[in-house]
FIVEX-666108 format. One record per residue (C-alpha): residue number from 1; chain; x, y, z. Coordinates in Angstrom, 3 decimals, always signed. Example, Ala and Ser with C-alpha at 12.3 -4.5 7.8 and 13.67 -1.06 7.14 Angstrom:
2
<atom><num>1</num><chaine>A</chaine><u>+12.300</u><v>-4.500</v><w>+7.800</w></atom>
<atom><num>2</num><chaine>A</chaine><u>+13.670</u><v>-1.060</v><w>+7.140</w></atom>
end
This chain:
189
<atom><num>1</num><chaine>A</chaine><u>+76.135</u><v>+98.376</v><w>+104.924</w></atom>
<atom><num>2</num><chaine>A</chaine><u>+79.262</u><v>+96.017</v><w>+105.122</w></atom>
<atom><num>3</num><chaine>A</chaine><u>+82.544</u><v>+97.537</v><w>+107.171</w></atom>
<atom><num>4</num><chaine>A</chaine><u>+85.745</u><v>+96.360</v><w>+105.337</w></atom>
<atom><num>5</num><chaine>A</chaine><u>+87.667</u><v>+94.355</v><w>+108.008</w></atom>
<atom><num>6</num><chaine>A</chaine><u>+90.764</u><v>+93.963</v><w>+106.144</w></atom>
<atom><num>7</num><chaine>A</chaine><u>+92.035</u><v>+97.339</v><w>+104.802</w></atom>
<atom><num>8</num><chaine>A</chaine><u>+95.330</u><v>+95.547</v><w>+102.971</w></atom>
<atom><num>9</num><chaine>A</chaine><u>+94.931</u><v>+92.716</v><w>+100.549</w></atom>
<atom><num>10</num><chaine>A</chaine><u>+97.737</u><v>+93.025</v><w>+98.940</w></atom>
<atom><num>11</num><chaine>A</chaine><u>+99.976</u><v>+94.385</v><w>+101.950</w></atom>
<atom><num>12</num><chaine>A</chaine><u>+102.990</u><v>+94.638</v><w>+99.599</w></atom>
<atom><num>13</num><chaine>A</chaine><u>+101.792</u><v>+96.172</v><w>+96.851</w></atom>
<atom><num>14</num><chaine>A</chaine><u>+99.664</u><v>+98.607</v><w>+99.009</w></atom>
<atom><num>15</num><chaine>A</chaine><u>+102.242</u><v>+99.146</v><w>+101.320</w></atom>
<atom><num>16</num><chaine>A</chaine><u>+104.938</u><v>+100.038</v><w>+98.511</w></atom>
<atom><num>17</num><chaine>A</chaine><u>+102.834</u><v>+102.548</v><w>+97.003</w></atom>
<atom><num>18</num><chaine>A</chaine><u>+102.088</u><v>+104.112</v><w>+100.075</w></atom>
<atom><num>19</num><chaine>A</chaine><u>+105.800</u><v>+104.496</v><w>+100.689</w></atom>
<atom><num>20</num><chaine>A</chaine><u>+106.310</u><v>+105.521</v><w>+97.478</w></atom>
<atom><num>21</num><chaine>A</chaine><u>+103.468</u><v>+107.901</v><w>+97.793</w></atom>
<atom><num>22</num><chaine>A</chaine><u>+104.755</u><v>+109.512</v><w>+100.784</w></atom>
<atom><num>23</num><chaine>A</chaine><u>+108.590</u><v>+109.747</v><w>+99.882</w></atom>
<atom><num>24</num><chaine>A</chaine><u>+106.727</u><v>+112.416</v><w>+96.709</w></atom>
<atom><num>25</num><chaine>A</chaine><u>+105.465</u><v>+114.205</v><w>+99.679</w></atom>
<atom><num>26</num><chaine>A</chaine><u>+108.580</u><v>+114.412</v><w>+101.617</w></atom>
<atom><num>27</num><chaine>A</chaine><u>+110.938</u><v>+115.205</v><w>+97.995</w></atom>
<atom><num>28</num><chaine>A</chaine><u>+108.254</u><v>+117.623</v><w>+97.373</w></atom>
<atom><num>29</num><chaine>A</chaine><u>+108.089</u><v>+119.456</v><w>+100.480</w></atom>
<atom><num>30</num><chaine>A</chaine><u>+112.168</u><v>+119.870</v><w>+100.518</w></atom>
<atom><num>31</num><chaine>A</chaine><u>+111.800</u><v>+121.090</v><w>+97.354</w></atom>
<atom><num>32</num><chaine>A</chaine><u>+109.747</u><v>+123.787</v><w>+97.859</w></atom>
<atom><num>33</num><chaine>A</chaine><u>+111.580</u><v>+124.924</v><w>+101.159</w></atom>
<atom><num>34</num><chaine>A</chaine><u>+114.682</u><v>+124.704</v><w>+99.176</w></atom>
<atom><num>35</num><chaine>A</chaine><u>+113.271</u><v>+126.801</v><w>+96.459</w></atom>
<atom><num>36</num><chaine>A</chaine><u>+111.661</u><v>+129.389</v><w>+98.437</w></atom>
<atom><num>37</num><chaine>A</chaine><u>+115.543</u><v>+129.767</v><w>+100.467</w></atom>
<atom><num>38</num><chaine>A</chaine><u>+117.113</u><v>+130.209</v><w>+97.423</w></atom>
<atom><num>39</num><chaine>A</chaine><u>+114.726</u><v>+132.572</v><w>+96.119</w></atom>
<atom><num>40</num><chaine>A</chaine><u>+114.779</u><v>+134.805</v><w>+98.956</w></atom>
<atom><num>41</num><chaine>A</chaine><u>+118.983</u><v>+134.055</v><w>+99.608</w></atom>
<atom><num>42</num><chaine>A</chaine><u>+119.493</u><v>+137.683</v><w>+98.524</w></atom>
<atom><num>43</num><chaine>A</chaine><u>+116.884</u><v>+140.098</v><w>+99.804</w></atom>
<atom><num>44</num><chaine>A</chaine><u>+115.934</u><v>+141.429</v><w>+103.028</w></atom>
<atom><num>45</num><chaine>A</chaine><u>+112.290</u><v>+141.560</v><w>+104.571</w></atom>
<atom><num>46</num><chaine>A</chaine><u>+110.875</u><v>+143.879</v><w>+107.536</w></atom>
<atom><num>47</num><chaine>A</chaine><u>+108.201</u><v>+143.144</v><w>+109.517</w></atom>
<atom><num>48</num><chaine>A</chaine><u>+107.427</u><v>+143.824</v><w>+113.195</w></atom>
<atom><num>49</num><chaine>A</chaine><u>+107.069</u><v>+141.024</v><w>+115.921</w></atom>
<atom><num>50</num><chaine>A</chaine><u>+105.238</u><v>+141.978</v><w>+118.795</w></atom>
<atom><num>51</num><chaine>A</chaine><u>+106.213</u><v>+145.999</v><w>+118.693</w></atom>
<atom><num>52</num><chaine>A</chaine><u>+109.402</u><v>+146.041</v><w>+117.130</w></atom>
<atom><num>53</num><chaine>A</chaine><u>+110.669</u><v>+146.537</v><w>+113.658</w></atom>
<atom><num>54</num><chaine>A</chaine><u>+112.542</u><v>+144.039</v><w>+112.455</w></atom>
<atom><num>55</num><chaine>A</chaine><u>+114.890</u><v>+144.126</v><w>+109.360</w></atom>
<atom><num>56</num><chaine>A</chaine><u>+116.525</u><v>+140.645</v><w>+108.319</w></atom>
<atom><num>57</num><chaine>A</chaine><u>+116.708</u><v>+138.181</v><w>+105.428</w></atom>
<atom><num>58</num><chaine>A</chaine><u>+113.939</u><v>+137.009</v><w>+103.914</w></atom>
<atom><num>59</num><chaine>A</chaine><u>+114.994</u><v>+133.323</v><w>+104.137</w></atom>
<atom><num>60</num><chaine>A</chaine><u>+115.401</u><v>+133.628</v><w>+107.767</w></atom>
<atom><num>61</num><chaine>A</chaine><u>+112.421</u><v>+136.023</v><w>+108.738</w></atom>
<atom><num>62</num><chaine>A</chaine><u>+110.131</u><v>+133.654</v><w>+107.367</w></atom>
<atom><num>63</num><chaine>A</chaine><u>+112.260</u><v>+130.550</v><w>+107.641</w></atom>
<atom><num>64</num><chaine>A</chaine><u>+109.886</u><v>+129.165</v><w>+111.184</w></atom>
<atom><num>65</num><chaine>A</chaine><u>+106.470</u><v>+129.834</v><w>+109.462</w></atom>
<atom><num>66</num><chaine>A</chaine><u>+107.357</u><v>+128.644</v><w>+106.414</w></atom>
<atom><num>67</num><chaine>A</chaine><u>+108.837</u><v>+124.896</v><w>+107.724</w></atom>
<atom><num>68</num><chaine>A</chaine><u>+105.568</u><v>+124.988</v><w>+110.162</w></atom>
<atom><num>69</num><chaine>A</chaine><u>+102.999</u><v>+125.553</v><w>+107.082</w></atom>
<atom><num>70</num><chaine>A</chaine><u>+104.666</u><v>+123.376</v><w>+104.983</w></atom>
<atom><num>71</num><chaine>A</chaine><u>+104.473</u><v>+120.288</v><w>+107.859</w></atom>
<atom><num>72</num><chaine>A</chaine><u>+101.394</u><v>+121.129</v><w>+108.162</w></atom>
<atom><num>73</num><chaine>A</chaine><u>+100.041</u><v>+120.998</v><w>+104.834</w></atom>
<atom><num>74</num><chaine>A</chaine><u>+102.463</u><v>+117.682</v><w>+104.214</w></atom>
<atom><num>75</num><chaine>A</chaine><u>+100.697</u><v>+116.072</v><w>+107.102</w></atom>
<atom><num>76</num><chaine>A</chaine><u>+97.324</u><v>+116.925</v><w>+106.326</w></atom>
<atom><num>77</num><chaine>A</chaine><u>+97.727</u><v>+115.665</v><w>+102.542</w></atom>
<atom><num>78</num><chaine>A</chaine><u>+99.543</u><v>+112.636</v><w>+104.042</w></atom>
<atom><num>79</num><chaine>A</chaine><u>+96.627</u><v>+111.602</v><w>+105.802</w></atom>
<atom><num>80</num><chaine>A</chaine><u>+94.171</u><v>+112.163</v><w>+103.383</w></atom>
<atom><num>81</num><chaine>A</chaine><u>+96.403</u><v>+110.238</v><w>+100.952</w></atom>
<atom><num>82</num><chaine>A</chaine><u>+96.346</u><v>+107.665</v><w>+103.519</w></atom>
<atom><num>83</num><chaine>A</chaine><u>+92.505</u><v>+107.227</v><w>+103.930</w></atom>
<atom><num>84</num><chaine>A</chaine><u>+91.794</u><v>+107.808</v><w>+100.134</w></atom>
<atom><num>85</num><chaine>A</chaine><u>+94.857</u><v>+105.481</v><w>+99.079</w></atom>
<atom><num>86</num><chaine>A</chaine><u>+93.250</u><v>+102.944</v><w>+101.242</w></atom>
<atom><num>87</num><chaine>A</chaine><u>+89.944</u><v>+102.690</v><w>+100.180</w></atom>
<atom><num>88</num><chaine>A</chaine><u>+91.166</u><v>+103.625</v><w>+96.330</w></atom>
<atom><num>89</num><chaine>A</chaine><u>+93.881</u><v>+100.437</v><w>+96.478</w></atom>
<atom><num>90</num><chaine>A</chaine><u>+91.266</u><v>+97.736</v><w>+97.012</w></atom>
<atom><num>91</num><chaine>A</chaine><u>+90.276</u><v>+98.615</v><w>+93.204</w></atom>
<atom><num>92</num><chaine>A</chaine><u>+93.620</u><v>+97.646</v><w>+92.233</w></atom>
<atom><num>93</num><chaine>A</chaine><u>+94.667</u><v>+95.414</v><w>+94.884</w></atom>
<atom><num>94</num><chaine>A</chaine><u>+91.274</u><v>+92.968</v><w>+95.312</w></atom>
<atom><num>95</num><chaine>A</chaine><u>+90.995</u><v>+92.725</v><w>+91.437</w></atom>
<atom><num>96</num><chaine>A</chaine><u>+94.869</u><v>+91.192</v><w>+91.763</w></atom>
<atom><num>97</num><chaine>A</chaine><u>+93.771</u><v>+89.372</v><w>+94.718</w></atom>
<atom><num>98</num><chaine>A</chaine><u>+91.024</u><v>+87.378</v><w>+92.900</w></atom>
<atom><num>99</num><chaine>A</chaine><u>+93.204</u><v>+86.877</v><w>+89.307</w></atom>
<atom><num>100</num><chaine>A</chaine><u>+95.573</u><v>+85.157</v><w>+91.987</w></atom>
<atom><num>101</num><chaine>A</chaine><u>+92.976</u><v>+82.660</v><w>+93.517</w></atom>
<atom><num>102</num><chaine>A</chaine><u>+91.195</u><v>+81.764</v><w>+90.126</w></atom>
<atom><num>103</num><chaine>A</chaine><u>+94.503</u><v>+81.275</v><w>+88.839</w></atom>
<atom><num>104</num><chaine>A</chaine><u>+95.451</u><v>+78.679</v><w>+91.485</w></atom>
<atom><num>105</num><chaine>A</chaine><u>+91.666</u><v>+77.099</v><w>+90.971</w></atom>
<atom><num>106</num><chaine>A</chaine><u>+92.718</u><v>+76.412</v><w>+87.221</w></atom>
<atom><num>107</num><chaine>A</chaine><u>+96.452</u><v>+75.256</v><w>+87.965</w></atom>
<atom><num>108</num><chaine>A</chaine><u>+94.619</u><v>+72.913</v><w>+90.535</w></atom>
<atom><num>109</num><chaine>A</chaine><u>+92.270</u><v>+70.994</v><w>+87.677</w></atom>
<atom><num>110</num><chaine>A</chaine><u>+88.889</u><v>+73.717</v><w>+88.234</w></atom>
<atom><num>111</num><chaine>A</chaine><u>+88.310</u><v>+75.118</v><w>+84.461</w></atom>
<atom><num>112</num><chaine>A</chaine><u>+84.801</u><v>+76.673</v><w>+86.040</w></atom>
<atom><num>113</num><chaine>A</chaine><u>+86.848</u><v>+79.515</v><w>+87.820</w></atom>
<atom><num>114</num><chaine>A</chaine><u>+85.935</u><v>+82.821</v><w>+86.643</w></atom>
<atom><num>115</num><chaine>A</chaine><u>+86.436</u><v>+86.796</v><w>+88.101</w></atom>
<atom><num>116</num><chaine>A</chaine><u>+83.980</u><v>+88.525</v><w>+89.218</w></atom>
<atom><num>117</num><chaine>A</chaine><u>+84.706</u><v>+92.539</v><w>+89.957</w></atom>
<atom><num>118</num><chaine>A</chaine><u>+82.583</u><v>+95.590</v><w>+90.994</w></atom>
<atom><num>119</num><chaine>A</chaine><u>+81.927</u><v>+98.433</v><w>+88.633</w></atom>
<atom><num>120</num><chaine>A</chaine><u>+84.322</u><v>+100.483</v><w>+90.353</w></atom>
<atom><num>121</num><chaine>A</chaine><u>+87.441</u><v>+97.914</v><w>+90.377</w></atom>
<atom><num>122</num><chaine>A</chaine><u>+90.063</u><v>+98.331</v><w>+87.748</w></atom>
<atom><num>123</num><chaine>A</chaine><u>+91.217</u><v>+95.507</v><w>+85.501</w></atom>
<atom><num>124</num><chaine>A</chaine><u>+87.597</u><v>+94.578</v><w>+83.947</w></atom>
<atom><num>125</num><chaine>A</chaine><u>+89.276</u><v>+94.599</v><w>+80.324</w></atom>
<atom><num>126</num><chaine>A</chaine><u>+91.618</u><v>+91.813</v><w>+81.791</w></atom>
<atom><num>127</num><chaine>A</chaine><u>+88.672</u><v>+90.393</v><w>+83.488</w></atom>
<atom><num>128</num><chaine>A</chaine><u>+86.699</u><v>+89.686</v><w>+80.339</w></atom>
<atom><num>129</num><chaine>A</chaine><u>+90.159</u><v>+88.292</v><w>+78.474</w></atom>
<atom><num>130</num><chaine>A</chaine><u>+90.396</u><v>+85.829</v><w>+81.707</w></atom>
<atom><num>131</num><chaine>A</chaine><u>+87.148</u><v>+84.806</v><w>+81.529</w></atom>
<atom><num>132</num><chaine>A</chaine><u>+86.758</u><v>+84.459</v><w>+78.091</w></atom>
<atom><num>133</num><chaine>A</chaine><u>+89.765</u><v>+82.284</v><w>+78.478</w></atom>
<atom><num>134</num><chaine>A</chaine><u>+88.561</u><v>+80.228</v><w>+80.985</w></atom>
<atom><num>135</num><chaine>A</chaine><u>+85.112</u><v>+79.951</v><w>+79.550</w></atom>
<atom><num>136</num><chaine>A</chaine><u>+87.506</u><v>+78.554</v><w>+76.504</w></atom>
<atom><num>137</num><chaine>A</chaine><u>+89.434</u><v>+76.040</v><w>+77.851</w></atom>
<atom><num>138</num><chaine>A</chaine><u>+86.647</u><v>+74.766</v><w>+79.773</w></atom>
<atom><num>139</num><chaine>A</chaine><u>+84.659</u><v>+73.903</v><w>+76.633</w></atom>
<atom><num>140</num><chaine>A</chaine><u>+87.666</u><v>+72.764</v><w>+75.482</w></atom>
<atom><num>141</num><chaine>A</chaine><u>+88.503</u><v>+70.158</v><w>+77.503</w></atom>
<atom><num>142</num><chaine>A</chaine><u>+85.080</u><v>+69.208</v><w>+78.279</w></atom>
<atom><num>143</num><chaine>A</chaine><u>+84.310</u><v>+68.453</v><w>+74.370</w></atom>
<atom><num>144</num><chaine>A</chaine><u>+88.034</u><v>+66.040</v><w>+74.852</w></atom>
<atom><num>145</num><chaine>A</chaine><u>+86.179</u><v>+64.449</v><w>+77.856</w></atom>
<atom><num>146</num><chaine>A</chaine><u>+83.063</u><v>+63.840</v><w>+75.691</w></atom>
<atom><num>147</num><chaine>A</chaine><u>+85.284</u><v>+62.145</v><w>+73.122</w></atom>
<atom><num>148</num><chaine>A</chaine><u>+86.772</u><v>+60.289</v><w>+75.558</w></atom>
<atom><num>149</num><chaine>A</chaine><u>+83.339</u><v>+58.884</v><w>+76.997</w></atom>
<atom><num>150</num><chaine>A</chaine><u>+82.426</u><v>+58.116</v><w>+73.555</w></atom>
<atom><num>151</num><chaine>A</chaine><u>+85.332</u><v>+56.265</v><w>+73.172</w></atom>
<atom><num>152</num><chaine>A</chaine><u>+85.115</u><v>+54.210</v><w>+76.169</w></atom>
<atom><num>153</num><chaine>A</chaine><u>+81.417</u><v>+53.071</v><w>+74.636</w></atom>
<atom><num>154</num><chaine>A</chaine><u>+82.363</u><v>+52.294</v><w>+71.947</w></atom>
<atom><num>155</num><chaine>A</chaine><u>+85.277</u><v>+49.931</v><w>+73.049</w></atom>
<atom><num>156</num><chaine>A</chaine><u>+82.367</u><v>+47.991</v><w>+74.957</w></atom>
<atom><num>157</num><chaine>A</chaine><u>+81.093</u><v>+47.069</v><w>+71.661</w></atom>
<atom><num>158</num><chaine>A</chaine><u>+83.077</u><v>+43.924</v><w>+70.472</w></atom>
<atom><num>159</num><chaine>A</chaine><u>+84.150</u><v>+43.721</v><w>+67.126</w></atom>
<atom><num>160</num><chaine>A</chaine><u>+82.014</u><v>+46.075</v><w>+65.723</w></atom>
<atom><num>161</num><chaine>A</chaine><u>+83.206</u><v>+47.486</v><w>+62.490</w></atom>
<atom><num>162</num><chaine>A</chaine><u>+80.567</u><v>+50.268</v><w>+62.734</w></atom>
<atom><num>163</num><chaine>A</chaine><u>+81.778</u><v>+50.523</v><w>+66.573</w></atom>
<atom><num>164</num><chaine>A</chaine><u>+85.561</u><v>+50.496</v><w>+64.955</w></atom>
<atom><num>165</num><chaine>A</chaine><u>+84.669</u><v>+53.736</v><w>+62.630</w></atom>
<atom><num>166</num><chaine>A</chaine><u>+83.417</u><v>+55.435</v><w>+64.995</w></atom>
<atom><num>167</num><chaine>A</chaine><u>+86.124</u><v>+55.405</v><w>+67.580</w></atom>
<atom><num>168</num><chaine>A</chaine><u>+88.504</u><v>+56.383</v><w>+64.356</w></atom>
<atom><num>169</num><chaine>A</chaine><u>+86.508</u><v>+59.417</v><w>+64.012</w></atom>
<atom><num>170</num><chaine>A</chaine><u>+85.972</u><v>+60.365</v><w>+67.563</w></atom>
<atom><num>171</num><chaine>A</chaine><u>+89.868</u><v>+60.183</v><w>+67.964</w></atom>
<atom><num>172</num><chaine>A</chaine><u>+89.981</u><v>+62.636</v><w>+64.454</w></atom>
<atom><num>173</num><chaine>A</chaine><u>+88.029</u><v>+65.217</v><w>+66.435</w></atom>
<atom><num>174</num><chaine>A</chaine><u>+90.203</u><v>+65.048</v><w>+69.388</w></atom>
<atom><num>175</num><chaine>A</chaine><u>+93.047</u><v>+65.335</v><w>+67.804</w></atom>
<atom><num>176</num><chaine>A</chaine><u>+91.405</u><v>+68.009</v><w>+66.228</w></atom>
<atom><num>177</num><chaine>A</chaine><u>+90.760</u><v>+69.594</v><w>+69.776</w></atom>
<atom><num>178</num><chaine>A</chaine><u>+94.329</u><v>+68.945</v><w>+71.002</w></atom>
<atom><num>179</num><chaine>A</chaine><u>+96.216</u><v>+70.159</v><w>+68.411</w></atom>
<atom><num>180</num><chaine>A</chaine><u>+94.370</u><v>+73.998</v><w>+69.137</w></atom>
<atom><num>181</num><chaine>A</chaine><u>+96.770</u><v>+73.846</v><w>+72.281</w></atom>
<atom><num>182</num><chaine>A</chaine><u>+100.463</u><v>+74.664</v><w>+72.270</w></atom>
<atom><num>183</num><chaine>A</chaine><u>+102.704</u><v>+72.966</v><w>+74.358</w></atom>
<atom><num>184</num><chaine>A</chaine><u>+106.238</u><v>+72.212</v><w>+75.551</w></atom>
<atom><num>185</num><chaine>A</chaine><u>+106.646</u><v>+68.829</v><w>+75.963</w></atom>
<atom><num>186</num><chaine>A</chaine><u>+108.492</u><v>+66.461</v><w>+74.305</w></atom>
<atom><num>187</num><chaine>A</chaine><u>+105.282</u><v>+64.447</v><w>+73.004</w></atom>
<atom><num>188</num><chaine>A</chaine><u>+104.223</u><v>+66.430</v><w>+70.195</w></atom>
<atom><num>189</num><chaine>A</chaine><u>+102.986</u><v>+64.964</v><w>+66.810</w></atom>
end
C-alpha cells in the first residue's frame, strides 16, 4: 500500500478550512458554556464534595467540570477533525491540484492534457466538462493543422488549376473551423 508523503496539496485552501473548521469548534464550545451559565444564573444546586454538603449556584457548582468536559470533548473532536479533514481534503484539494497543472499544459501549447481522478475525489462532473473540452479543442486544432499540411502540398504544385481549387476549398473548411472559436482580438472577419 502507498503512504501519502505530502498531507497538504493545497496548503492554503486546506489550511483555511481547517482554521475555519476549528474557529466552529471554539464559537461552539463558548456557546454552550455561555448557555448552560445563563441557564443555571438563577438556581441553586447541592451536592456533597468529599463529606460535606454543599449548597451554591448552579453555574458555579458545576462551573470546573463543565469547562473541563467541554475541553475535552473540543479537543478530542478537534483532532479527529484534524485526521479526517486531512485525508477527506485531498478529494477536494488533489482534484484542484491537477485542473491547475493540465491547465498550465494547455496554456503552454499541450491540447493532449486531460484529468484523471479516483472514484472517491470530488469534481468528476467538472472532470468530464474539462476533458470533453480538451478532447475538443484538440481535434480542433489538429483538423486546422491538417488543412494547413494540405495547403502547404498543394502550393508545391505549380500552376495547377486543380491544385488552385483545392487550396480554395481547404482554406473554406478552415475558416469553417476557426470561426467555431470566439475571440478578442482585433483580427476578426
Amino acid at each position: 500500500m502507498i503512504r501519502r508523503r505530502q498531507y497538504l496539496i493545497k496548503k492554503k485552501f486546506q489550511i483555511g478550512f481547517l482554521a475555519r473548521f476549528i474557529a466552529l469548534l471554539v464559537i461552539e464550545s463558548v456557546l454552550i458554556v455561555s448557555l448552560f451559565m445563563y441557564a443555571a444564573s438563577n438556581t441553586l444546586t447541592t451536592g456533597y464534595a468529599n463529606s460535606t454538603l454543599r449548597i451554591e449556584r448552579t453555574a458555579s457548582f458545576f462551573f470546573v467540570s463543565f469547562v473541563l468536559i467541554i475541553l475535552i470533548v473540543a479537543i478530542g473532536i478537534a483532532l479527529a477533525g484534524l485526521i479526517l479533514f486531512v485525508l477527506l481534503s485531498h478529494r477536494i484539494a488533489g482534484p484542484l491540484y491537477r485542473f491547475e497543472k493540465a491547465l498550465k499544459q494547455i496554456e503552454e501549447g499541450d491540447l493532449t492534457a486531460r484529468i484523471n481522478l479516483r472514484k472517491s475525489d470530488q469534481l468528476v462532473e467538472l472532470k468530464e466538462a474539462f476533458n470533453s473540452l480538451a478532447h475538443s479543442l484538440d481535434a480542433r486544432v489538429g483538423t486546422i493543422k491538417a488543412g494547413l499540411s494540405e495547403i502547404e502540398r498543394a502550393l508545391a504544385v505549380n500552376n495547377d488549376p486543380r491544385a488552385s481549387a483545392n487550396i480554395l476549398d481547404i482554406l473554406k473548411r478552415l475558416k469553417d473551423e476557426i470561426r467555431h472559436f470566439k475571440i478578442t482580438s482585433t483580427l476578426k472577419e
